[in-house]
N, C-alpha and C positions, 0 to 999 in steps of 0.2 A: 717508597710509598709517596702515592700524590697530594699535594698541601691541599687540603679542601678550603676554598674561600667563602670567608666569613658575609654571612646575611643575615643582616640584623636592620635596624631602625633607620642608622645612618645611610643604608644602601636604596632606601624610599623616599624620591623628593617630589615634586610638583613643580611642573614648568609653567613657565608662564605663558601665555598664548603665544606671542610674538617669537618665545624661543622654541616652543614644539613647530609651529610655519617652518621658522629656520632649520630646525635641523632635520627636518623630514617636508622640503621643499615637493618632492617628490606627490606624495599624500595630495599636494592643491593644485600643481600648476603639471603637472608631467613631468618631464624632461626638462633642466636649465638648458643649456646649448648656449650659443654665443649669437644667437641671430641667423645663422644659415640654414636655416631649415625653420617653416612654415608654423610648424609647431613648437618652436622654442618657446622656453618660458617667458621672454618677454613680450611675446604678443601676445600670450594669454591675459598678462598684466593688462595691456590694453583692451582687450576683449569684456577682461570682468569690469572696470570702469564704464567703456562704453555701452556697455549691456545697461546698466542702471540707469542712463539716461535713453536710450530705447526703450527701457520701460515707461519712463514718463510719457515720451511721445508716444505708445499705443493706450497708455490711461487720459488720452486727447489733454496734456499739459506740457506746450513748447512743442513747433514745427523744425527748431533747428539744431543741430549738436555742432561746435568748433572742435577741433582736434587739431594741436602742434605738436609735431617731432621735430623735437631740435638739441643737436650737440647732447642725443643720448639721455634726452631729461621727455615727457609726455606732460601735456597739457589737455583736460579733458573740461567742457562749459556745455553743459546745457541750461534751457531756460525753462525747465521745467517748475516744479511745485518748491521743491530747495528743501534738503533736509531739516526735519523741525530742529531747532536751534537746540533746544533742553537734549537733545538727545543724539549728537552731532560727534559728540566725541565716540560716544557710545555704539554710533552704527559701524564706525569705523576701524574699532578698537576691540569689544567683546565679543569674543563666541557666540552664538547662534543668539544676535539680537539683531534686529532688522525688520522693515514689514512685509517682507515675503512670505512670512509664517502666517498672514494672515490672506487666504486664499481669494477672499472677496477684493480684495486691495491689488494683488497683483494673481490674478487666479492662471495663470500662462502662458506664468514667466519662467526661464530656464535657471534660472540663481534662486534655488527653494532652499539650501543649506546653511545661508548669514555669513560663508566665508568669503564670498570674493573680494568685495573690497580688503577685510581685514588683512588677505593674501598680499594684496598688493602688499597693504602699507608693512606689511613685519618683512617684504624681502627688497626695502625700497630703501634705503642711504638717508633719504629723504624725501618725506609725506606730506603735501599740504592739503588739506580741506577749508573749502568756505563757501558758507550754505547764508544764502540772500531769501529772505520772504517776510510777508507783511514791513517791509522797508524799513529791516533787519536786519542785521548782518553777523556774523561770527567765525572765526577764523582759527583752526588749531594746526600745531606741526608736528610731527614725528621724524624722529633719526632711527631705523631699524626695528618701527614700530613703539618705539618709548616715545610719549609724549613730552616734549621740551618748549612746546611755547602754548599758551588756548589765553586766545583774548576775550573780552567782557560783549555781549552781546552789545553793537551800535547801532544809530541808526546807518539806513542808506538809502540812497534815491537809484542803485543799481538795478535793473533787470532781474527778476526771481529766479533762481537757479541754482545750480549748483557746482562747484567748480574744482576739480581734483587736479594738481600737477606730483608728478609722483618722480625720480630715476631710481632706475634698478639698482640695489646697491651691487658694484663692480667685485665687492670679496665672495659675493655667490656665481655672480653670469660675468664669467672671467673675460677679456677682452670682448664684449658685446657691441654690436654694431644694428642697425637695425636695417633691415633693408625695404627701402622703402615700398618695391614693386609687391611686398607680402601684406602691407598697411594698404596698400590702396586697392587689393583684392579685399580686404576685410572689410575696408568701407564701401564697397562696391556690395558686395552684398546685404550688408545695411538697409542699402536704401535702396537694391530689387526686392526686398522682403519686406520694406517696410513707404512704398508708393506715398509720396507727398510730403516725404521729411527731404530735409536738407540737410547733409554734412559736409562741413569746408573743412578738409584737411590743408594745413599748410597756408589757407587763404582760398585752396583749389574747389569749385561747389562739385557737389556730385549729388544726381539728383534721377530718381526714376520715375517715369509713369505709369508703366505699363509692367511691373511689376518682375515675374518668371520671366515672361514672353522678352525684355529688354538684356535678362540675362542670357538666353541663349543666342540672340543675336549679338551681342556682346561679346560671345567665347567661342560661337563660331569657326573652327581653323578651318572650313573645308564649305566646298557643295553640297547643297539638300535638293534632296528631289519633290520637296514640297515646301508650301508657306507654315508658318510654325502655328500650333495648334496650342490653344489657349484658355483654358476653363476653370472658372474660379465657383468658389461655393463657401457656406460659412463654415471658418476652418481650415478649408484645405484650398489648394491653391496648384495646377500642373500646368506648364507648358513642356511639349514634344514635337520633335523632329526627330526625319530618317536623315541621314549623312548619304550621300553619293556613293563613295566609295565604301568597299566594305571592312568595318572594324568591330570589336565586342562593342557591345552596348556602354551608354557612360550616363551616369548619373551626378545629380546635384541636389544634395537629398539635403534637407532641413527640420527640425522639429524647434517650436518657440523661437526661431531666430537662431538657433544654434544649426552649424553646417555639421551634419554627419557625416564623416566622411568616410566611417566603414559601413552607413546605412544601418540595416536593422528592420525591427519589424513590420515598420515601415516602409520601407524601400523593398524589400521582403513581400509584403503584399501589395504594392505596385507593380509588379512582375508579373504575377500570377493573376492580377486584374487587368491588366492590359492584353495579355492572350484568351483570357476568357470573355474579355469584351470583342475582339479584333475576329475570335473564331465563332461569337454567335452574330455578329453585323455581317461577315462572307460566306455565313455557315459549312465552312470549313474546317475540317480538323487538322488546321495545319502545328506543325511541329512548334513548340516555340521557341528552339532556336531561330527557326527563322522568321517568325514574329517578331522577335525584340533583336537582329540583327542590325547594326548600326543603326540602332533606333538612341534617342540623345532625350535626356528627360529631368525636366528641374522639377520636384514634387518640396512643398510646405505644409509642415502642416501644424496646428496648434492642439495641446492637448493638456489636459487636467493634472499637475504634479507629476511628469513625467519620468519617468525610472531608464535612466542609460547604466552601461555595462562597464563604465569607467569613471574615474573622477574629471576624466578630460573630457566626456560626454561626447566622445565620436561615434558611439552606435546605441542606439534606443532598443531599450529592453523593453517599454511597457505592451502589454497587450492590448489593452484598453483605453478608449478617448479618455476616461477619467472613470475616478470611482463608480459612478451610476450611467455611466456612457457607453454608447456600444462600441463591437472589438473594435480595432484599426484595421483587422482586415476583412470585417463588412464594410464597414464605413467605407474606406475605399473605395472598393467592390463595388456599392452600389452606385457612390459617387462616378464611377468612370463609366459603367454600365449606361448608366442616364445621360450625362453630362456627350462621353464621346460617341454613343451610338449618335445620339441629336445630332451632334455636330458633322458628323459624317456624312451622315442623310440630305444635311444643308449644303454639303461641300464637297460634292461627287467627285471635281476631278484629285481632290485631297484623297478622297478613299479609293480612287483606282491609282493614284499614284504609289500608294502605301500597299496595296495586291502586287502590285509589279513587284516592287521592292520585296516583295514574302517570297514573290516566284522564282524571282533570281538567288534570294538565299536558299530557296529550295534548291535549285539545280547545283548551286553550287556548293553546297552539304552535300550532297548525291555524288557527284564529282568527287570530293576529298573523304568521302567514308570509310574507303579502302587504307587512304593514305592516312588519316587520321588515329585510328586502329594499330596500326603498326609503327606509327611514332610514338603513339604511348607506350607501345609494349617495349620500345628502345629506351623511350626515357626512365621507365621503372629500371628495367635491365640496368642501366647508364647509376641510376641512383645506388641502387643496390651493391653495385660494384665499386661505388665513389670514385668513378674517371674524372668527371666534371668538375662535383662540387664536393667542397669539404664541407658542410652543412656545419650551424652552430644547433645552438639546446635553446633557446630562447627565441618566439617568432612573432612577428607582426597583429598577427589573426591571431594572438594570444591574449584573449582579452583582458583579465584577471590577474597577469603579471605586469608590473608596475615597472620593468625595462623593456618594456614591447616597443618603444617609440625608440630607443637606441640602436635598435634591430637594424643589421647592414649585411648588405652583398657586396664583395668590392671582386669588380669582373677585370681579370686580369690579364696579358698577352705572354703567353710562355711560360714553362716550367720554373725558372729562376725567380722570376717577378713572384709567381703566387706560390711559390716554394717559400721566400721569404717571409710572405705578410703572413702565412699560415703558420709559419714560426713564430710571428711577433702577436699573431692574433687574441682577442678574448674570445674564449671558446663559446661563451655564454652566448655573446650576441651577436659577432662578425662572424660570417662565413665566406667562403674564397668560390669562385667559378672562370675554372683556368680555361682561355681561351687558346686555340689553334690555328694560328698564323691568322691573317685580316678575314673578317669577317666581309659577306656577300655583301654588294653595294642593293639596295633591294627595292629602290625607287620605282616605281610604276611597275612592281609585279604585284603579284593578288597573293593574298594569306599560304594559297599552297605551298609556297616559297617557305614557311614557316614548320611547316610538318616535314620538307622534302630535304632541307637541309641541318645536318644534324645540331649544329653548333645553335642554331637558332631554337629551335623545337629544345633542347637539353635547357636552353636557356629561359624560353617560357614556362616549362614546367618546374625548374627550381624557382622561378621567382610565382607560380600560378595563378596565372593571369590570364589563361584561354578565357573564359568566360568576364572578364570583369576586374576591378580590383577588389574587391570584398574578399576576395580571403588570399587578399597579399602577403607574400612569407615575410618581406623585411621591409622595414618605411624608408629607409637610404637604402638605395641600388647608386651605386659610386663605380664610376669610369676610373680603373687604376692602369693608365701606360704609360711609356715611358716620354718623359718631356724633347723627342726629334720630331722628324718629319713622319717617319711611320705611324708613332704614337698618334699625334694628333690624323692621321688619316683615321685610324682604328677608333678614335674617340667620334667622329664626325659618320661612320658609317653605323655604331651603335646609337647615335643618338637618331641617325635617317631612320633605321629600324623597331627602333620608337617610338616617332611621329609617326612612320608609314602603317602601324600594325595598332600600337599601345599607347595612343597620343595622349590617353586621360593621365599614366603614368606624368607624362612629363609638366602634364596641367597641377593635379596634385600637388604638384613641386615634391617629388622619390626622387628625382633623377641627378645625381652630381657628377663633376671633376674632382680626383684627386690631385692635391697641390702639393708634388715633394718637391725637397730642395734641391736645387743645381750646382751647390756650393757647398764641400764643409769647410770652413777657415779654424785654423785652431793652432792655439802655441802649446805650454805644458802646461797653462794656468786654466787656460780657457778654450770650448771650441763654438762655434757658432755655427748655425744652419743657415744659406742664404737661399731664399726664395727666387732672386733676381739680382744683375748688374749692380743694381743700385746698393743691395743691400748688400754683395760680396765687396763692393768701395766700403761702405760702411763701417763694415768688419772689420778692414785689412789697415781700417784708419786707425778703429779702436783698440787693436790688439799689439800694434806698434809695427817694429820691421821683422820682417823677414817671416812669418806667419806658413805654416806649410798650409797650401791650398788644395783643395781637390775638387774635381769636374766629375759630377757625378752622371756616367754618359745612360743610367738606366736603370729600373728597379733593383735589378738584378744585382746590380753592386751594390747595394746598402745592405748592409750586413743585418739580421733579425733585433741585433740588439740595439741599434738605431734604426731599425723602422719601426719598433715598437712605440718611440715618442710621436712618428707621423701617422698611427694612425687612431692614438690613446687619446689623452686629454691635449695633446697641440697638434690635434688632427686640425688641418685645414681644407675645406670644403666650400666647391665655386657652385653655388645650386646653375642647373641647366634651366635659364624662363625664357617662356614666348613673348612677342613683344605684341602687337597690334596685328601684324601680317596674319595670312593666313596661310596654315600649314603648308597648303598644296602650293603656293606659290612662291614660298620660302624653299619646299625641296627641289622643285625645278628649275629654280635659279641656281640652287648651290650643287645640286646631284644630278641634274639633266642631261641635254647635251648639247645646253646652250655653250659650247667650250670658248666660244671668242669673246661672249658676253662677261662673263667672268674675270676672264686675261687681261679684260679691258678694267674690270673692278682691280683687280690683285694690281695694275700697275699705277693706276689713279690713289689709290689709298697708299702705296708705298712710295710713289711723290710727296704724297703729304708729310710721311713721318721723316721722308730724310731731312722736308725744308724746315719741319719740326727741330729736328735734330740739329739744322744748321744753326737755327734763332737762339 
C-alpha cells in the first residue's frame, strides 16, 4: 500500500517576491541561456531597464540614455524625471507598484505589469539604484533582490535621472558572456524607433533620423529594385522595400518599442493591407504571394495597454488600438490605403518598379506550381514516414508553452552522427534532421532549387519557413558536423543556403554552430572534454602523467552517453552573425567563382597566423 503524504498547515508557505522571480525565472524573463542566443535572459535584463528610460524620453524628459557592458556587470543612466525618491526602494522591489498602472503617465508603454525592474533586481548578484531629482539624491543596493544597503536622501548638484547598474547573478545564467553584436542590435533599434534620442553604448553614440526608413537601409544584405518607401502617421510608422533577388517576405515588426518577432495581429494585418492596397492602386487581382514576394518591411506601431501572447512579448495579441480605439486591422488598412496609394501616384517609377517585381513573381510561381505541389506531397510523404526528421513534442510557434524558446533542430551529416544525438536528445525540445552526404552548393540559383532538391525542400518544411518565419518550428536551427575538412564544407554550404533562400533566418540570430570536443583526456579520477589545443595542454597539465587521450575524429564516435552533456546543460553554441557586408557580396566572394581571389585570401591570412604562431 502507498504512504499517502501528509497536507496540512506546514505544507503552505508565502514566498517572498524576490524568491518566486528566482525560482520560476522562467514566468519574467524566458529562457536563462548563457548569452548565445539573442533571446537569453540576460538581454531581457537589459531590455526591462532600458525600456524605463525609453519611457522617459517619449514623456519628452532626457534626450540621452549611457549604457556600459563591462566584465559582465550593465550600467544603465538616463536623464530623465529620476524616480521620486519616497518611493525608489519600492519601484524597484514590490510587486505590481510602479506608475505604469497609471495610463495617463505612461499610456504606451510596453512594461504595463511593475515586474521589469523588480525581474532584474531578484536575478542580479547585485542591484544598485540611484534616482537624482529636485537636487536630490538616493541610492539603495540589493544582493539577489534583498535590500543590504538604502542611504538617507542627500543633496546633489547631479543631472536628474536615474541610474541602474545591475550583474546577472552567475548561480542562475551559468557561465554567461554577453555578446556584444546582440546589445548593439538592441540599441540599434532603440533609436530607429525612437528618432532624436541619443544612446552611447560603451562611449559608442548611436543615433537615428529618419527613423524605419534608417533601419532598413541599415540591414540591408542585398539589391532593391527601388528607393525605400516611407510613411509615418500618428501611431504608426512603415517603411518598405522589394529585394532584387527573390526570397519570402521579411518583416521588422514592433508594437510600443517592443520588437515582435513572431509578429501578430499586427503584422497579420500588414499583410492583408498591403495586397489590398497594391491590388486597388494596379487594379489587379494579383495573387499575394506575389505581391509581398521579397517585399522587406519595418511596421511600428503604438497602442493602448497592449495584450502579447507571452510574457516575453514576441507576438501581439490585442485586436484593438486600445479600449475605445479602432481594430489594428482597420487602422492599418486605412492608414496604408491613403498613406501608399498617395505615395505611388507621386512616385510612378517606384510603382512601376514594384509591377515589374509582381510580374516576375507572377511568372515565376507559374513556373514552380507544378514543382511546388509535388514537393509538398514528398515532404508530408517524407514526415510521415520519419526519413528526415526525428521531430520533438514541443515547438517554436507554440506560443503558450513556456519551453518554446529552448526549441532546437540540430541538422546532422550521416546516420551515426544523428543516430547518436537522437539517443542523447530531450524529446521534448531537440529534434534531429539527418542529412545525406554534402548538401548542393546553391549560390546564384533561384528558389526552384529549393523544391527540386530533396534534401533542401525536406529541410524547409521541417523547419517552415516557405512563406516567412512566423510560424517557425524551432528558435535554434544548429549546424551539427563533424569538426574536419568535410564538416566545415557542409557547415558553409548550409549556412550559403540560408543567406541564398532564408536570410531573415540568420538575421533573427536561429542559426548556430555546434561546438563538440576534439579531445577526451581522462585518468581514473577524472576525465575532461577539450574543445581545443590549448585546452587538451591544459588538461594533460592538470591531470598529471600519463593521462589516456583521445582524438575525437567525428560525431559518430561520442558515444550517446557523452554527447548527452554536449548538447544538455554544457551545450556549447557559436551563433552564425552578419557583419556589415552585404549578403550578395559575402556569397560571391566565398561561394563564386572567383577561385584565385580567394586562394589569394586562404594564403595571406595563413601567413599571418604562422608569423602569429612564430612570435
Amino acid at each position: 500500500m502507498t504512504d499517502v503524504v501528509q497536507y496540512n498547515e506546514d505544507n503552505i508557505r508565502s514566498l517572498e517576491w524576490q524568491e518566486h522571480i528566482r525560482l520560476r525565472p522562467g514566468m519574467y524573463i524566458g529562457k536563462m541561456g548563457d548569452g548565445t542566443a539573442p533571446d537569453d535572459g540576460i538581454y531581457i535584463l537589459i531590455k526591462e531597464v532600458v525600456d524605463n528610460a525609453i519611457d522617459e524620453f517619449v514623456m519628452g524628459a532626457g534626450k540621452t540614455v549611457e549604457i556600459s557592458v563591462q566584465n559582465g556587470s550593465v550600467t544603465v543612466r538616463d536623464f530623465g524625471r529620476g524616480i521620486p525618491l519616497g518611493k525608489m526602494v519600492d519601484a524597484v522591489s514590490k510587486m505590481n507598484t510602479g506608475a505604469k498602472y497609471d495610463s495617463k503617465a505612461f499610456k504606451k508603454s510596453v512594461g504595463l505589469n511593475g515586474v521589469g525592474t523588480k525581474a532584474v533586481n531578484a536575478l542580479s548578484s547585485r542591484f544598485l539604484v540611484q534616482a537624482i531629482r529636485d537636487n536630490q539624491t538616493k541610492t539603495a543596493v540589493f544582493e539577489q533582490g534583498v535590500l543590504v544597503e538604502e542611504s538617507a536622501v542627500e543633496e546633489s548638484t547631479g543631472r536628474r535621472g536615474t541610474k541602474v547598474v545591475f550583474t546577472p547573478d552567475p548561480s542562475l545564467f551559468s557561465n554567461y558572456r554577453f555578446q556584444m553584436e546582440y546589445v548593439e542590435k538592441m540599441v540599434w533599434n532603440y533609436v530607429y524607433l525612437n528618432p532624436g534620442l541619443s544612446i552611447y553604448l560603451n562611449g559608442e553614440k548611436y543615433f537615428s533620423e529618419n527613423g524605419l526608413k534608417d533601419l532598413l537601409q541599415n540591414t540591408l544584405s542585398g539589391e532593391v529594385i527601388h528607393d525605400i518607401v516611407h510613411l509615418r502617421g500618428e501611431d504608426i510608422e512603415i517603411a518598405l522595400v522589394h529585394a532584387e533577388r527573390s526570397q519570402s517576405e521579411q518583416y521588422h515588426s514592433f508594437v510600443n518599442g517592443q520588437h515582435t518577432t513572431q509578429g501578430g495581429t499586427h503584422q497579420t494585418a500588414l499583410r492583408e493591407a498591403l495586397v489590398q492596397t497594391l491590388r486597388g492602386f494596379y487594379q489587379k487581382q494579383y495573387d499575394p504571394a506575389d505581391i509581398r514576394q521579397s517585399v522587406i518591411v519595418a511596421i511600428s506601431i503604438k497602442v493602448i495597454e497592449p495584450i502579447f501572447e507571452s510574457q516575453t512579448k514576441t507576438k501581439l495579441g490585442s485586436n484593438d488600438m486600445g479600449p475605445d480605439g479602432p481594430s489594428i486591422r482597420s487602422f492599418i488598412a486605412d492608414f496604408l490605403k491613403t498613406s501608399l496609394d498617395n505615395f505611388l501616384h507621386r512616385h510612378p517609377e517606384i510603382a512601376e518598379a514594384i509591377q515589374r517585381k509582381i510580374l516576375r513573381a507572377e511568372r515565376e510561381r507559374k513556373e514552380l506550381s507544378g514543382i511546388q505541389k509535388l514537393a509538398r506531397e514528398r515532404a508530408k510523404k517524407a514526415t510521415l514516414h520519419n526519413r528526415k526528421l526525428r521531430d520533438c513534442k514541443i515547438h517554436y510557434n507554440d506560443l503558450k508553452n513556456e519551453r518554446r524558446l529552448e526549441t532546437t533542430l540540430f541538422i546532422t551529416e550521416g546516420d551515426s552522427a544523428s543516430g547518436s544525438i537522437t539517443a542523447s536528445r530531450d524529446v521534448l525540445t531537440q529534434a534531429v534532421f539527418s542529412l545525406k552526404g554534402k548538401p548542393l552548393n546553391c549560390y546564384g540559383l533561384t528558389k526552384k532549387v529549393v523544391y527540386e532538391n530533396e534534401e533542401f525542400n525536406l529541410l524547409q518544411a521541417a523547419l517552415n519557413i516557405e512563406d516567412g518565419l512566423e510560424d517557425l518550428r524551432y528558435n535554434n536551427v544548429v549546424v551539427a558536423t563533424d569538426a574536419d575538412v568535410d564538416g566545415m564544407h557542409i557547415r558553409l554550404l548550409l549556412i550559403t543556403f540560408f543567406l541564398q533562400f532564408f536570410p531573415e533566418l540568420v538575421q533573427e540570430g536561429h542559426l548556430y554552430i555546434l561546438q563538440t570536443p576534439l579531445f577526451r583526456v581522462r585518468n581514473k579520477q577524472k576525465t575532461t572534454y577539450c574543445y581545443s589545443d590549448e585546452e587538451r595542454r591544459a588538461a594533460i597539465a592538470a591531470l598529471g602523467p600519463r593521462p589516456e587521450i583521445t582524438r575525437f575524429k567525428g560525431l559518430g564516435e561520442i558515444s550517446p552517453g557523452e554527447f548527452k552533456h554536449f548538447i544538455g546543460g554544457d551545450i556549447r553554441l557559436e551563433p552564425v552573425m552578419l557583419g556589415k557586408e552585404q549578403i550578395d557580396i559575402l556569397l560571391e566572394y566565398y561561394m563564386g567563382k572567383n577561385t584565385p581571389e580567394r586562394q589569394e585570401f586562404i594564403i595571406e591570412n595563413l601567413r599571418v597566423e604562422l608569423d602569429e604562431a612564430a612570435e
